[in-house]
C-alpha positions as CSV (number, residue, x, y, z in Angstrom):
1,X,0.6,-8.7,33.0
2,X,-3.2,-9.1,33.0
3,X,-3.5,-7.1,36.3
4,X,-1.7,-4.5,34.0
5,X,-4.0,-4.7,31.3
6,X,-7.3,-4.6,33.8
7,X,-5.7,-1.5,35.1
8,X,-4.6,0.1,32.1
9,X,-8.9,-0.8,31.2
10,X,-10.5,0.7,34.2
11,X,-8.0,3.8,33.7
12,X,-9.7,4.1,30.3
13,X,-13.0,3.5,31.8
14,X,-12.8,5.8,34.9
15,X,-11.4,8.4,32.1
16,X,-14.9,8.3,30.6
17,X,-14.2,6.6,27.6
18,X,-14.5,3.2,27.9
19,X,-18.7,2.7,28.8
20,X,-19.9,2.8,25.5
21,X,-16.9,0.8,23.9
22,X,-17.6,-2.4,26.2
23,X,-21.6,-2.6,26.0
24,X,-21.7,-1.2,22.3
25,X,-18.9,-2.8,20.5
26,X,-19.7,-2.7,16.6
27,X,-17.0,-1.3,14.2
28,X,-19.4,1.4,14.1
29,X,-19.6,2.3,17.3
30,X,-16.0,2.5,18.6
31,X,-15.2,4.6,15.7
32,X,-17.4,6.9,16.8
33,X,-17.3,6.6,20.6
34,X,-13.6,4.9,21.9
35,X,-11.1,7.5,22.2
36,X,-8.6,5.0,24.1
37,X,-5.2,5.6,22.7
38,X,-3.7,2.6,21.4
39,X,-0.3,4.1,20.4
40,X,2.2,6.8,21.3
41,X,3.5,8.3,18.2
42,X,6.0,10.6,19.7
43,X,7.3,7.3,21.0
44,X,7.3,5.7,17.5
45,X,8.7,8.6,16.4
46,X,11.7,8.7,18.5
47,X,12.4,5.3,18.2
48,X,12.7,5.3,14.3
49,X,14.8,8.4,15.3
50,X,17.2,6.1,17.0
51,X,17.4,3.9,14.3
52,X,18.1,6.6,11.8
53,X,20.7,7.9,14.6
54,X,22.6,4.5,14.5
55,X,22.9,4.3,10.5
56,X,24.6,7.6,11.2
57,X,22.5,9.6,8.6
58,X,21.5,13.2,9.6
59,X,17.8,12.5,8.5
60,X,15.5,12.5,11.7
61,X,11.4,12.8,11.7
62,X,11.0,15.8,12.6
63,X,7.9,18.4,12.6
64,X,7.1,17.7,9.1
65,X,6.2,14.3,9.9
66,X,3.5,15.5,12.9
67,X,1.1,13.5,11.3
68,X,3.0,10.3,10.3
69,X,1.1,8.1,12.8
70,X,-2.3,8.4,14.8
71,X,-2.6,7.7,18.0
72,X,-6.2,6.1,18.2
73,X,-6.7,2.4,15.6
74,X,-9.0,1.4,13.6
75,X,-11.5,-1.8,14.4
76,X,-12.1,-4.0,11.6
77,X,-14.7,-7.2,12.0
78,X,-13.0,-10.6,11.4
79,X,-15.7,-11.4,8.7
80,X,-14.3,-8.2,6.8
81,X,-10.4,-9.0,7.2
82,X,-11.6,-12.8,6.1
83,X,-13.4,-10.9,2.7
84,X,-10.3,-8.7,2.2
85,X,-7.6,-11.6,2.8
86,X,-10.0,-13.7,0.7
87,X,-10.0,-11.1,-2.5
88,X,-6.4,-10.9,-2.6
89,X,-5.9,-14.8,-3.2
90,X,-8.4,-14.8,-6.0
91,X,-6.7,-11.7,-7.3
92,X,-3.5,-13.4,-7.5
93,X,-5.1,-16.1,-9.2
94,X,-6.8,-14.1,-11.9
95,X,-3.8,-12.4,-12.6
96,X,-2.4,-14.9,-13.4
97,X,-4.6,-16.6,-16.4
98,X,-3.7,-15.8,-20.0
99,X,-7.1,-14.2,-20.3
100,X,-6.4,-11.3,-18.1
101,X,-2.4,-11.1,-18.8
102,X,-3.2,-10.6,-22.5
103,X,-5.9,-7.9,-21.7
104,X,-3.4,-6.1,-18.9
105,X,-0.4,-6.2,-21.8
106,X,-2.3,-4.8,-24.7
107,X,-2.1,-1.3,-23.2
108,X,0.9,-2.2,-21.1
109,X,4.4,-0.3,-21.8
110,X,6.8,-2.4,-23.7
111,X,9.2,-3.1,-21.3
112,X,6.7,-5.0,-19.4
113,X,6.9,-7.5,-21.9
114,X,10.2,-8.5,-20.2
115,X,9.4,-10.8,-17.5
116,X,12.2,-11.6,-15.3
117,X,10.6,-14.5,-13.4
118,X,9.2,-13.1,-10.3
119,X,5.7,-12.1,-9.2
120,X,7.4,-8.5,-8.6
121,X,7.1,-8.4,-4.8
122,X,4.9,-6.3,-1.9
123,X,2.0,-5.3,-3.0
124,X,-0.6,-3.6,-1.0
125,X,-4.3,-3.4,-1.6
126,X,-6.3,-0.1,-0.9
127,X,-10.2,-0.8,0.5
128,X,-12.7,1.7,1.6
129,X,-15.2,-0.3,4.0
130,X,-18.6,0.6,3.0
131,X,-22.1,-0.6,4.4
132,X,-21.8,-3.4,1.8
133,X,-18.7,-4.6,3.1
134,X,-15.3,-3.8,1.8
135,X,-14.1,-2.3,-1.9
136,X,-11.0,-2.2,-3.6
137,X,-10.0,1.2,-4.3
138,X,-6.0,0.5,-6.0
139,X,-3.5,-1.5,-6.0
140,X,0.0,-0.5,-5.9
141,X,3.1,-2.6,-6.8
142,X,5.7,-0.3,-4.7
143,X,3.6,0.6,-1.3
144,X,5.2,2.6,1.3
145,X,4.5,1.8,5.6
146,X,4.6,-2.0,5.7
147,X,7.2,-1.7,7.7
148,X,6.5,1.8,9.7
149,X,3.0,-0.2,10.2
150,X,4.7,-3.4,12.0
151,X,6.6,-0.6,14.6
152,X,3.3,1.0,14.8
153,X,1.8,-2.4,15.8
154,X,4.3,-3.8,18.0
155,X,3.3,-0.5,20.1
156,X,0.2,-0.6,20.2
157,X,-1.8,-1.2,23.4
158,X,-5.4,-3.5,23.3
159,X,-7.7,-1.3,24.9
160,X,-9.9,-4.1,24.5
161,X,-8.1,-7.2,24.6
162,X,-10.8,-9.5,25.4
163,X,-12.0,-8.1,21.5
164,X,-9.4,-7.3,19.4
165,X,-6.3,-8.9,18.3
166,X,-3.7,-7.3,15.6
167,X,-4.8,-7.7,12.4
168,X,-0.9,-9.1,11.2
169,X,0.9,-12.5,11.1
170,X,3.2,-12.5,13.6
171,X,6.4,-11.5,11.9
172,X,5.5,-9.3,9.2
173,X,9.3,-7.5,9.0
174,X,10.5,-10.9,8.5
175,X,7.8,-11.9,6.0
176,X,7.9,-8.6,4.2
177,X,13.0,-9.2,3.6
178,X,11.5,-12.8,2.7
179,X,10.1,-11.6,0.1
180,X,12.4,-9.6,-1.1
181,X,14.9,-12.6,-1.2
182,X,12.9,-14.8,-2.8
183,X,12.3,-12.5,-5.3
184,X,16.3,-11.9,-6.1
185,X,16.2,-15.9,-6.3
186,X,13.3,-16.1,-8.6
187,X,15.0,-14.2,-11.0
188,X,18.4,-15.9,-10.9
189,X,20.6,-12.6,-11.1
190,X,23.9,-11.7,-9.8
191,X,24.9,-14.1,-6.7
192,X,23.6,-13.3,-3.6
193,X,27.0,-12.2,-2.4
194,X,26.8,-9.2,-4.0
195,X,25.4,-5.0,-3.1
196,X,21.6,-5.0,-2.4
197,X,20.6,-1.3,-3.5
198,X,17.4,0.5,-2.3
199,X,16.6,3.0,-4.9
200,X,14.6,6.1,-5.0
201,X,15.4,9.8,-6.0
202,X,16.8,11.9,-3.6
203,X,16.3,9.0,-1.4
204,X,17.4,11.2,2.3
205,X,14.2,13.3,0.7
206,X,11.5,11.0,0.5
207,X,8.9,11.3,3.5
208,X,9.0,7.4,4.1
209,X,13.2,7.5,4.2
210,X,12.5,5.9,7.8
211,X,11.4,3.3,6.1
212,X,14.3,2.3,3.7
213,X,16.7,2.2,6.5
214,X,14.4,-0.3,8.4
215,X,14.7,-2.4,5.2
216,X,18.4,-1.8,5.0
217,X,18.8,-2.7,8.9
218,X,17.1,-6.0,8.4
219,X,19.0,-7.3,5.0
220,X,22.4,-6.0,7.1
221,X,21.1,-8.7,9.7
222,X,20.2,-11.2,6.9
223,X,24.1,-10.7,6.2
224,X,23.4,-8.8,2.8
225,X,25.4,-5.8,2.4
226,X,23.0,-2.4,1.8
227,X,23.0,0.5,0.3
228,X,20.1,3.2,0.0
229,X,20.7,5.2,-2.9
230,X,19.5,7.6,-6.0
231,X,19.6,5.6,-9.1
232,X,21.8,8.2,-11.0
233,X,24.4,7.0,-8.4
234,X,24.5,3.7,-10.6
235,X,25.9,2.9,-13.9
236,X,26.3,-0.3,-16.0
237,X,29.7,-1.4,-17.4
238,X,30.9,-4.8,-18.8
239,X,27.4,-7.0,-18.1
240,X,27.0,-5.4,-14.3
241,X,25.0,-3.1,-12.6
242,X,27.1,-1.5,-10.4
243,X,27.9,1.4,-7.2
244,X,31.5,2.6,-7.9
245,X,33.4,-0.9,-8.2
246,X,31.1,-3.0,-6.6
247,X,28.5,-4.9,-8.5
248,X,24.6,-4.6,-7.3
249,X,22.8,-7.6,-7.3
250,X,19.4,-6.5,-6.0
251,X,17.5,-3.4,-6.3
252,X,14.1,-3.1,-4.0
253,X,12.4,-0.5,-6.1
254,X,10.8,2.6,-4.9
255,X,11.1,4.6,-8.0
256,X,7.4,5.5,-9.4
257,X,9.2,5.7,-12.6
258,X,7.3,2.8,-13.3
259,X,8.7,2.2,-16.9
260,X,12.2,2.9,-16.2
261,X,11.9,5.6,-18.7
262,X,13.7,8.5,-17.2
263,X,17.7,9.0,-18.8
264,X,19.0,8.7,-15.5
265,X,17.8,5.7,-14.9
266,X,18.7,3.7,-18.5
267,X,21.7,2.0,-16.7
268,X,19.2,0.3,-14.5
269,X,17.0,-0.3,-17.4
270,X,19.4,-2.1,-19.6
271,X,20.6,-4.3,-16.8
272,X,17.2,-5.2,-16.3
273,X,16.6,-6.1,-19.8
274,X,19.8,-7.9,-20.4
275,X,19.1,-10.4,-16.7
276,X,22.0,-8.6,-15.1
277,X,20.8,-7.5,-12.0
278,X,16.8,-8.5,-9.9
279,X,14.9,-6.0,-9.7
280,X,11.4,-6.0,-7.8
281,X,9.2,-4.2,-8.0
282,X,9.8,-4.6,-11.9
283,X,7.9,-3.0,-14.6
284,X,5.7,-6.0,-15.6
285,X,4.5,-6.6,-12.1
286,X,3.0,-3.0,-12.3
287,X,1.8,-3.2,-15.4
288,X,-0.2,-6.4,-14.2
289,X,-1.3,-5.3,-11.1
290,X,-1.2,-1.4,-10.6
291,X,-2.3,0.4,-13.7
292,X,-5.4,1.2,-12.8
293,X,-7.1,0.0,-16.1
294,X,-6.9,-3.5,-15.1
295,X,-9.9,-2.2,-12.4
296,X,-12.3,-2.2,-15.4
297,X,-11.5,-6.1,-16.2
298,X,-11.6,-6.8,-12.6
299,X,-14.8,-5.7,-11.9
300,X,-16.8,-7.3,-15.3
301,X,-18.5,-10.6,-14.6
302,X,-18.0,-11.6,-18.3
303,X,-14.7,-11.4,-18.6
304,X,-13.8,-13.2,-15.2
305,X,-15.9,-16.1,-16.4
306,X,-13.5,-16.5,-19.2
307,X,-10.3,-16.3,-17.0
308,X,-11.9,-19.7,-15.1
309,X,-12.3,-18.5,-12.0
310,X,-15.0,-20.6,-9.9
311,X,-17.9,-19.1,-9.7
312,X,-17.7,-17.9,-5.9
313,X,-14.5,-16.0,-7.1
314,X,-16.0,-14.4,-10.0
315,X,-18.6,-13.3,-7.8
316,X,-16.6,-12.0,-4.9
317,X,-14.4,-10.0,-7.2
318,X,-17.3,-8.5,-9.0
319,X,-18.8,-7.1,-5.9
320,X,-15.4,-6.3,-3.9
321,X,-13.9,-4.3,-7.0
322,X,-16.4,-1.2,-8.0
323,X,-17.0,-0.6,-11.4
324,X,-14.5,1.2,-13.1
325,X,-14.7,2.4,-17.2
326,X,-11.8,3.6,-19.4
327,X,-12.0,7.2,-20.5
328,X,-12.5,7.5,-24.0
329,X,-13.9,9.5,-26.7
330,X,-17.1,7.5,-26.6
331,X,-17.9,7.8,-23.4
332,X,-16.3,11.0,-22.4
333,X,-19.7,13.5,-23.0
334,X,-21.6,10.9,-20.7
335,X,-18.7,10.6,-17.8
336,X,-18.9,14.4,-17.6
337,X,-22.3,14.2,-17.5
338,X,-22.5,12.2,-14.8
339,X,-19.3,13.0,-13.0
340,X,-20.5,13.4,-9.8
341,X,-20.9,9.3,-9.4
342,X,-17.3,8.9,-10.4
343,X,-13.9,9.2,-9.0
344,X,-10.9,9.7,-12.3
345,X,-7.6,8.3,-11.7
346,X,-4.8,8.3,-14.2
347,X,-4.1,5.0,-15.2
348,X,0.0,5.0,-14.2
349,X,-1.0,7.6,-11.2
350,X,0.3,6.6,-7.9
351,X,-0.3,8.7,-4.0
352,X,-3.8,10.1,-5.4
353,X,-1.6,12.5,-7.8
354,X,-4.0,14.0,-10.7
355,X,-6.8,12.1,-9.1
356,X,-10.0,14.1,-8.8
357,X,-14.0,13.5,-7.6
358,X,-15.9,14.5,-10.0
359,X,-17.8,17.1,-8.0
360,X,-14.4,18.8,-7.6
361,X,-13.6,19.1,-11.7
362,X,-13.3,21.7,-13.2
363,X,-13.8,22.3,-17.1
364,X,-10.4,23.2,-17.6
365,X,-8.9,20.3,-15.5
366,X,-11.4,18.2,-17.7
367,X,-9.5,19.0,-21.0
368,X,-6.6,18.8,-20.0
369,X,-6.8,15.1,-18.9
370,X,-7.5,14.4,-21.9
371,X,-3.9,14.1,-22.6
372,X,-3.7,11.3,-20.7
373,X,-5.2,7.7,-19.7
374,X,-7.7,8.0,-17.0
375,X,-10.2,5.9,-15.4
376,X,-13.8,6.7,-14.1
377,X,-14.5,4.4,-10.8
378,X,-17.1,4.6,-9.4
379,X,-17.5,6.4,-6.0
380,X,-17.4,4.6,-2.6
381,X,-17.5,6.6,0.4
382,X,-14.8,5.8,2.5
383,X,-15.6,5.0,6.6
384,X,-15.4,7.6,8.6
385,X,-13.6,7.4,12.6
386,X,-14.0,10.1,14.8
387,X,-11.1,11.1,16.4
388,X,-12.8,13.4,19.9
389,X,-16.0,14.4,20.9
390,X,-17.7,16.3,18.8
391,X,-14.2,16.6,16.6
392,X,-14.8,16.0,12.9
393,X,-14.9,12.6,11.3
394,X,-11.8,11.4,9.6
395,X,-12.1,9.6,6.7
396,X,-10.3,5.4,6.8
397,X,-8.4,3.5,3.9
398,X,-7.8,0.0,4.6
399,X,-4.3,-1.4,3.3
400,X,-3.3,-4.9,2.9
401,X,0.0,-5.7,2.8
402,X,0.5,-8.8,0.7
403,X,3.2,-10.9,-1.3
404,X,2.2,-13.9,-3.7
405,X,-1.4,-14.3,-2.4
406,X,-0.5,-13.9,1.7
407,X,-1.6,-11.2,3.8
408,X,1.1,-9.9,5.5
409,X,0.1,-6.9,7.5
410,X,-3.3,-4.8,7.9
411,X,-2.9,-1.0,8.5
412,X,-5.4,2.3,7.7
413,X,-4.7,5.6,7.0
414,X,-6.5,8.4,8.0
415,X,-7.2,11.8,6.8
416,X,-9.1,14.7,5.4
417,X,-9.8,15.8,2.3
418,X,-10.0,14.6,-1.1
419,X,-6.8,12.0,-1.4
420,X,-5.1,10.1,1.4
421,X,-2.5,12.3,3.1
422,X,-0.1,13.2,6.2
423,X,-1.2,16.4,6.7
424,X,-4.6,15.8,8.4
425,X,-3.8,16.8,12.6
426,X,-5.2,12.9,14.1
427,X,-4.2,11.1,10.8
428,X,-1.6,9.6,9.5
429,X,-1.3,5.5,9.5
430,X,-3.2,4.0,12.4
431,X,-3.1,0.8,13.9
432,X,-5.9,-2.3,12.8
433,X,-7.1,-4.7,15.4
434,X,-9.6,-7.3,14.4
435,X,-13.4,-7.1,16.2
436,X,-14.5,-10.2,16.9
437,X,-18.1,-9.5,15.8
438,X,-19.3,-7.2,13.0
C-alpha cells in the first residue's frame, strides 16, 4: 500500500504538478499550484447512482448534477480546523444562556416558543478563511451534503499523505443517524418502533435527493423502517401523525418552511405542538441558531460578557463572527450609503436566496427589501483555489458539520459568482484535508 501511494506521488510529480506542492506547502500555495486530483466525481457519481438504483427509485444524477463534486480538495491548516472546531463549542454554549435565548426569541416566530426537548440536530457552520483566520458567514439548522461529503471523502486520494489527513472523525455517517436518534429520544415521542419520515417537497425533486436515500439506507440498517416523502402525503388523526395507517414517529426535516407555516404542512404542525411525533430540525432550533439576526448578538463584545462566557470565548467569538447590524429605519440611509462594505441577508433566508453584495444592489431591489427582515454583515472575501493553470480562481466556503458542540465532518464548496452554487464547471463540494503547518 505505501509503494502504491509513492507511485501514485511520483506519477503526480513526473506529471508536473507535484514540485511546487512538496517544497512550498502553505494553504496558500497548493491552492494555487497543486492540481493533483484527489477525487473522481464520475465515480462518486455512479456510485450514489447504484444506491439510488437499489432503492428502486427512477431518480439518477445525471447531467444536471455535472458540478455536484470537484475533483481537486481544499487544504485547511490544523491551527484553522482547531479555531473552527473551537468556535462551534463556545457557540453551543452561548446559545444556550438565558441571555442570548431571550434576545434570539424576542423576534423569534411563535412556534419556536415550543420546545420539544432536543437541541434540534445537524447543524453546519459556513466560514470564509480570510488572512485573519476564519469567519463565520451562517449557520443553518437543516444543511444539505454531510453525507454526500463522507462518500466524497472515503474517495478521496492523499496526494500528499505525509501532510494531510481528512479533516472528519472517522465515522461521520454513523455520527451524523446518531444524532438523529438521539434526537427522537430527547423528545420522548411515538416509540421507536414506529415510521421514520424524511420530509421535503417534491422530495424525488430536490438536487440533494441522493442524499435522503443515503439517510434512509442507514436508519433501514439501524432496523428503523423509512420513508422519504412530501409532507402533504401526511395527515394527523386521533393523537398521531401518520402515512396512510401507519403512525410516523420521526421526521428528519428538510423543509425550509422553517415555521411550519404553509397549509399543507398544519398536520405536521399540530403534531408537533401537541408532543405527538419528534421532529428535528424543529422550529425553535432555527430560530436559535439560523436566523441570521442572532449574527448581530454574536458578534457584540457587550452582550457576550453578559451571557458569561470566559473571557477567551467572548473574545474568539467576537473576532470569528463579523459584524453584522439589523436593517432598520435608523440605520437604513447609512447602510445604503455605505453598501459596498456590506453583504444583506434576509433574516429566515436560506441557500444565498434574496442575498445580495452591496455593490450589486440596485435601488429598486433596495425598496423592495424593505418588506422584509434583513441583515447587513459585513463583507469577508472568501479564499480563492485555483482550479488549472492560468484558469480562474474559484471562490471556497468552509462547512462544519456539527451536532451538540462535536465536529462531525469538514467539507468546502466551491464556486463562482455571488452565492455558493452547483453550477460553477470545477465546483461543486470538494474534499478538506488538514495541512499540518499554516
Amino acid at each position: 500500500m505505501k509503494d502504491d501511494v509513492q507511485q501514485t506521488v511520483r506519477r503526480v510529480l513526473d506529471d508536473g504538478c507535484g514540485a511546487s506542492c512538496v517544497e512550498d506547502a502553505t494553504a496558500e500555495a497548493l491552492h494555487r499550484d497543486c492540481f493533483c486530483v484527489a477525487v473522481d466525481p464520475n465515480a462518486v457519481k455512479e456510485q450514489l447512482n447504484s444506491l439510488l438504483d437499489a432503492d428502486g427509485t427512477s431518480v439518477r444524477l445525471t447531467d444536471a448534477h455535472a458540478h455536484l463534486f470537484s475533483s481537486l480538495p481544499i487544504f485547511v491548516p490544523t491551527p484553522t480546523v482547531a479555531l473552527m472546531t473551537a468556535t462551534v463549542q463556545a457557540l453551543t454554549q452561548v446559545v444556550a444562556t438565558p441571555e442570548y435565548v431571550a434576545a434570539a426569541m424576542s423576534w423569534a416566530p411563535a412556534i419556536a416558543n415550543h420546545d420539544p426537548g432536543s437541541p434540534g440536530g445537524l447543524l453546519g457552520f459556513d466560514f470564509h478563511l480570510g488572512p485573519d483566520g476564519p469567519r463565520l458567514i451562517e449557520i443553518n439548522t437543516n444543511p444539505g451534503g454531510l453525507l454526500l461529503n463522507a462518500t466524497l471523502a472515503r474517495a478521496q486520494r492523499l496526494c500528499l499523505p505525509h501532510l494531510s489527513a481528512p479533516a472528519a472523525i472517522a465515522d461521520a455517517e454513523s455520527a451524523a443517524v446518531d444524532a438523529l436518534l438521539h434526537e427522537w429520544q430527547l423528545q420522548g415521542g411515538p416509540g421507536m418502533d414506529s415510521l421514520v419520515a424524511i420530509t421535503d417537497q417534491a422530495p424525488e425533486q430536490q438536487y440533494l435527493y441522493a442524499e435522503f436515500v443515503l439517510f434512509k439506507r442507514l436508519l433501514e440498517l439501524r432496523g428503523h423502517r423509512t420513508i422519504i416523502c412530501d409532507p402533504a402525503e401526511l395527515h394527523y388523526a386521533d393523537g398521531a401523525l401518520r402515512l396512510g395507517a401507519q403512525r410516523v414517529g420521526f421526521v428528519y426535516n428538510r423543509l425550509t418552511d422553517f415555521a411550519l407555516e404553509a397549509a399543507s404542512l398544519q398536520p405536521l404542525r399540530q403534531a408537533f405542538l401537541d408532543d405527538n411525533v419528534a421532529l428535528s430540525p424543529h422550529p425553535r432550533a432555527h430560530a436559535l441558531w439560523a436566523d441570521k439576526r442572532n449574527l448581530s448578538l454574536l458578534c457584540q463584545p457587550a452582550f457576550l460578557a453578559r451571557t458569561g462566557l470566559s473571557p477567551e470565548q467572548q473574545l474568539r467569538l467576537a473576532s470569528v463572527v463579523p459584524r453584522t447590524e439589523l436593517l432598520s429605519a435608523d440605520n437604513r440611509e447609512h447602510l445604503w450609503e455605505t453598501r459596498r462594505q456590506w453583504f444583506f441577508k434576509p433574516a429566515a433566508g436560506f441557500g444565498s436566496r434574496a442575498s445580495y453584495r452591496g455593490d450589486k444592489l440596485t435601488h429598486k431591489t433596495w425598496e423592495q427589501m424593505a418588506s422584509q427582515p434583513y441583515v447587513a454583515q459585513a463583507i469577508v472575501p472568501p479564499s480563492q483555489r485555483h482550479t488549472a493553470p492560468g484558469a480562474p480562481a474559484l471562490k471556497v466556503d468552509l462547512r462544519c458539520y456539527a451536532y451538540e458542540g462535536r465536529a462531525l465532518c469538514y467539507a468546502a464548496r466551491l464556486y463562482q459568482g455571488q452565492t455558493t452554487n452547483f453550477r460553477t464547471p470545477g465546483g461543486g463540494f470538494a474534499p478538506v484535508l488538514t495541512l499540518d503547518r499554516a
